[in-house]
C-alpha positions in Angstrom: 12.4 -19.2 29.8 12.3 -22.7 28.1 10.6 -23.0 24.6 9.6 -26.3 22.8 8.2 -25.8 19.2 7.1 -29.0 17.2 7.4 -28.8 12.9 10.1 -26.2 13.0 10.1 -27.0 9.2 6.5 -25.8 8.6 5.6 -22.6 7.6 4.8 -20.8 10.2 8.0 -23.3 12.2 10.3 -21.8 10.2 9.1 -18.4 10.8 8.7 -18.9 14.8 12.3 -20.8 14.9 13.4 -17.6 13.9 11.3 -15.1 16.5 12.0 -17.5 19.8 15.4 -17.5 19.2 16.2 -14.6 21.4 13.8 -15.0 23.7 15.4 -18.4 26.2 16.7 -21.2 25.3 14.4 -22.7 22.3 14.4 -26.8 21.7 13.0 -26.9 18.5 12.2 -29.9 16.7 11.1 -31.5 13.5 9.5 -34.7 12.9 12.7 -36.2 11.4 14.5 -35.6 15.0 13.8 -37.9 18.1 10.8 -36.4 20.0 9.6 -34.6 16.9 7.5 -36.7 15.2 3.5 -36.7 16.6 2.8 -40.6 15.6 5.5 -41.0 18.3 3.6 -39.8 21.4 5.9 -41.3 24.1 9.0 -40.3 22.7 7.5 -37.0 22.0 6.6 -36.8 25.6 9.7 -37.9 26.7 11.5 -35.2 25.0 9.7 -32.9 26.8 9.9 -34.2 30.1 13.4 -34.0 29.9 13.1 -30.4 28.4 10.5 -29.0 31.0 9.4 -26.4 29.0 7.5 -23.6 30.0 6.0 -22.7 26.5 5.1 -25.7 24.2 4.3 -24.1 20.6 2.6 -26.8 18.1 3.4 -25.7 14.6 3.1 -29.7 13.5 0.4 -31.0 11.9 -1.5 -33.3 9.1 -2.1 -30.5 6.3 -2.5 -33.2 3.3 -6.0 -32.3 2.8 -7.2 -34.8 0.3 -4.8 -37.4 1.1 -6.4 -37.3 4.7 -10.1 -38.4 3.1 -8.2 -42.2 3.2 -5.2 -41.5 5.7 -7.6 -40.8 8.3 -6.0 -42.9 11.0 -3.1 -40.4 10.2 -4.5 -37.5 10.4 -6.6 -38.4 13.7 -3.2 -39.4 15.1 -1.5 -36.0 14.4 -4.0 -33.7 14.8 -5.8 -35.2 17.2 -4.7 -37.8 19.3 -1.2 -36.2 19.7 -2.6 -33.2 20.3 -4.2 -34.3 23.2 -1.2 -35.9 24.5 0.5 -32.2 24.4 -2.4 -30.8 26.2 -2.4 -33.8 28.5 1.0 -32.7 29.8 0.9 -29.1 29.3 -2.0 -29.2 32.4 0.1 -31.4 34.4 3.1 -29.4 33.9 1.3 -25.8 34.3 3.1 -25.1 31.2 1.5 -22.7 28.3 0.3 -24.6 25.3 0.0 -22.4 21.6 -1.7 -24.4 19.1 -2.7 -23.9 15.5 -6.0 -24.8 14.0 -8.3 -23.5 10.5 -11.1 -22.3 9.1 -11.9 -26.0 8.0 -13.9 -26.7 11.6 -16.5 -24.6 9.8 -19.0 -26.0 6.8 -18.4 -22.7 4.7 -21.9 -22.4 4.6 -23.2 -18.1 3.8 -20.7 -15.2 3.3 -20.7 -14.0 7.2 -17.0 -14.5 8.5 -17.2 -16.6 11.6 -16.5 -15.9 15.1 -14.5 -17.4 17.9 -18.2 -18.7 19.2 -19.7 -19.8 15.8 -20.9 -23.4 15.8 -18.4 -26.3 14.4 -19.7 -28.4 11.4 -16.3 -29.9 9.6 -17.1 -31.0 6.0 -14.0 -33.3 5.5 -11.6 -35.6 7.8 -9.4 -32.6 7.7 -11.5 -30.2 9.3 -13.2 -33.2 11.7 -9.3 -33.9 13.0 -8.4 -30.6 13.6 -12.0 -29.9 15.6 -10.9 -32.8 18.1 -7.4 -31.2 18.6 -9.1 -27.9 19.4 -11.4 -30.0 21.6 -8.8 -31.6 23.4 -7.2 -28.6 24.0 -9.8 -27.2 25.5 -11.2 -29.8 28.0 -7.5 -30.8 29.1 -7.5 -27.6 31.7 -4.0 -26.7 30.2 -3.8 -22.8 29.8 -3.4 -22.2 26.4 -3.3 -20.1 23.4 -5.7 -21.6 20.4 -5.1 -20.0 17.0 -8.0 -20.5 13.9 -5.9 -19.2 10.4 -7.0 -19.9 6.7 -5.0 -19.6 3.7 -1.1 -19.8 5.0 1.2 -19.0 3.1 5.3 -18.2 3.6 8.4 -18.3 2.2 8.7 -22.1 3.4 7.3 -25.3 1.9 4.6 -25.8 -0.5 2.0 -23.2 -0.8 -0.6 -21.5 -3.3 1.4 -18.3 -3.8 4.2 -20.6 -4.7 2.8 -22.8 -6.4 1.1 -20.1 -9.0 4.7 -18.5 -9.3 5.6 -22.1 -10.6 3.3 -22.2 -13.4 3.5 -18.9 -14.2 7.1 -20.1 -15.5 5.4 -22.8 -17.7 1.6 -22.5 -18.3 0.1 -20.5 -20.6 -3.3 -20.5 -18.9 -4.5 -22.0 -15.5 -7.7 -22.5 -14.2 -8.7 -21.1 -10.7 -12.0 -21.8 -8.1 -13.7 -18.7 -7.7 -16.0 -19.4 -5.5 -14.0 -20.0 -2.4 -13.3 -17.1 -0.5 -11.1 -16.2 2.6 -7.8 -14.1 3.5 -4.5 -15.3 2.7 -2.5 -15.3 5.9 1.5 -15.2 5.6 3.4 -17.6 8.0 4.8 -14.6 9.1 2.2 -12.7 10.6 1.1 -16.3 12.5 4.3 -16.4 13.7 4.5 -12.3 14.9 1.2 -12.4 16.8 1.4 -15.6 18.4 4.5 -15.4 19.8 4.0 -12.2 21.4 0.7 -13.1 22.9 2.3 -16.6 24.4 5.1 -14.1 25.7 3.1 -12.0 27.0 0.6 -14.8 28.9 3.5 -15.4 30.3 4.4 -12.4 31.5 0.9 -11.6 32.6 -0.3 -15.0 34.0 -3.3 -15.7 31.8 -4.4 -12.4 30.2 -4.7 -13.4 26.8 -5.5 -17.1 27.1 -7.8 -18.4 24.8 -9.4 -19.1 21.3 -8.5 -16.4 18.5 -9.2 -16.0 15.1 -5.7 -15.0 13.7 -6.3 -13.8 9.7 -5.5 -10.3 8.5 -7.8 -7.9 7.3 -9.9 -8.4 3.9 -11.1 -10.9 1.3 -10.2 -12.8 -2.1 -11.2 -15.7 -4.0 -8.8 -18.5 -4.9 -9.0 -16.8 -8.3 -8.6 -13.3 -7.7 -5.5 -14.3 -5.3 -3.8 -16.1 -8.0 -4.4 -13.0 -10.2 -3.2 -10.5 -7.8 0.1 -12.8 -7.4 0.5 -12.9 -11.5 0.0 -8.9 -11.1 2.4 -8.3 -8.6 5.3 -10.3 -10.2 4.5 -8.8 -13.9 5.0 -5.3 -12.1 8.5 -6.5 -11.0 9.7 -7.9 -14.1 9.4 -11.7 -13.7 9.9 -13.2 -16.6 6.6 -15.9 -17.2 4.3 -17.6 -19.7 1.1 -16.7 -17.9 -0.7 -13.6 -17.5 -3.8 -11.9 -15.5 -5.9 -12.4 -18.5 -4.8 -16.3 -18.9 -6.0 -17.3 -15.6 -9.6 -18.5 -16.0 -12.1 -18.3 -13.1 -14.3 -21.8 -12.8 -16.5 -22.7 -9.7 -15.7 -25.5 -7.1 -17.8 -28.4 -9.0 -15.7 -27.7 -11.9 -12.4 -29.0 -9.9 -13.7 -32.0 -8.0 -10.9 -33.1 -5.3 -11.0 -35.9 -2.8 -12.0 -33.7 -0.2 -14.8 -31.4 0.0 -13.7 -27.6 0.3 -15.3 -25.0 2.8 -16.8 -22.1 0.0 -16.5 -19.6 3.0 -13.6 -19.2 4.7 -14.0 -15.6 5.8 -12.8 -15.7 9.4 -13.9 -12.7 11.8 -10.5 -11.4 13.2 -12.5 -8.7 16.1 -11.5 -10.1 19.0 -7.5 -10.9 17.8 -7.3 -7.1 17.4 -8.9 -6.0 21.0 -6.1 -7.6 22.6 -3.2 -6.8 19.7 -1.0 -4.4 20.1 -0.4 -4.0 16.9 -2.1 -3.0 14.1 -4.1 -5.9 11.2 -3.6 -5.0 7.8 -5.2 -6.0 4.4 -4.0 -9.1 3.5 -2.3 -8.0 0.7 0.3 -6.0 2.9 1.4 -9.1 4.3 1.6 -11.1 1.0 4.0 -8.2 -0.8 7.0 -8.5 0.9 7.0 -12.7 0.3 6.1 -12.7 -2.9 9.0 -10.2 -3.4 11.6 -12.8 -1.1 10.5 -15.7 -3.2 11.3 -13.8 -6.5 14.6 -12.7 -5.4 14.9 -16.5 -4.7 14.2 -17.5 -8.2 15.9 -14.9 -9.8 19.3 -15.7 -7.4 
């Protein structure tokens, strides 16, 4: 079997690099390598032709989400435009396409967590450039895998549990939205469940293509995640400046940003576990063991 994956540098790149490894011959590329880089579409799809893969995964993407409020032609051309060039081929080629999208395609509107069948209303160029991937996707008649996440995390590159573990090491108090609420999703578990279900499609011809919700199990806010992380590192000795008690819960209009921020993010993960054969735990199960790898980090 030949594997392409796109932003092997990512989070969740990093974390699939390592799971296709052993399973064909794997050409996986970052943006900094020829055919790697999605503002290059005919190079990209060059690469590929000369590949012929028969599993494309897309881990790249335009995650700046404020900067993308006045990069929009760059975000439209990564998340977008690019994406339907992938899907483009992937239906002439008959090859399996996995692609990553977000929570962001939704307004964030109530407290329900939203289904695969929910109705798309994108509050920022983000979430608008990311819908027309999915889109293109979709209408391109490639078979493909279609993953909605929130919250990702990992060992790799920037992220919010890093970030907070950062100024833990320098702040004396912080100040955290609380009115946003979704799961935290590690890379990892991204990585775990969609490679096995693109293995498997490919295995079984179709029987798991599709749109999925992929988050784990359970709910925080921004704030009370931040908290738990502060928690979890005091228990294991981490030496910092901050403490639960020093991080200070404030609402969304508090911390303006560029772009405008979904309040809900709850995701409803039903129909990802009636095909998984494993079992979705709490979110914090999946967030323990990184936060644990990123402190042996520091502490190395």
């Amino acid at each position: 079997m030949k594997i392409a994956l796109l932003g092997k540098n990512g989070q969740v790149g990093c974390e699939l690099q390592k799971l296709l490894a052993s399973h064909g011959e794997l050409l996986a590329l970052s943006r900094e390598e020829p055919g790697g880089d999605l503002t290059d579409v005919p190079a990209m799809i060059g690469r590929l032709e000369a590949f012929s893969p028969d599993i494309i995964f897309n881990a790249a993407a335009y995650t700046a989400v404020d900067r993308a409020e006045t990069e929009k032609e760059a975000a439209y051309q990564i998340n977008a435009h690019a994406v339907k060039a992938l899907a483009d081929y992937c239906a002439r080629k008959h090859c399996l396409f996995v692609h990553f999208s977000t929570d962001y395609v939704f307004d964030g509107s109530g407290v329900t967590p939203r289904d695969e069948l929910a109705p798309c209303r994108p509050i920022n160029v983000y979430g608008k450039s990311k819908l027309l991937g999915e889109i293109a996707v979709r209408e391109s008649g490639c078979p493909y895998l279609l993953f909605r996440t929130s919250w990702v995390y990992g060992e790799h590159s920037h992220n919010f549990l890093k970030t907070i573990l950062r100024l833990a090491q320098t702040k004396t108090a912080i100040d955290v939205v609380n009115d946003q609420v979704g799961a935290p999703t590690a890379a990892g578990m991204i990585a775990e469940v969609s490679a096995k279900l693109a293995l498997d499609c490919c295995t079984a011809k179709g029987r798991w293509e599709g749109l999925y919700n992929l988050v784990p199990d359970g709910e925080v806010s921004w704030y009370g995640f931040a908290c738990w992380i502060i928690q979890e590192a005091q228990k294991r000795g981490f030496k910092m400046t901050l403490t639960p008690s020093s991080v200070r819960p404030i609402s969304s209009r508090e911390y303006p940003t560029a772009a405008k921020r979904p309040l809900n993010s709850r995701l409803n993960n039903g129909k990802l576990k009636a095909v998984w054969g494993g079992e979705v735990k709490d979110w914090s199960w999946y967030a323990r063991p990184v936060l644990e790898s990123i402190l042996r980090d520091k502490e190395a």
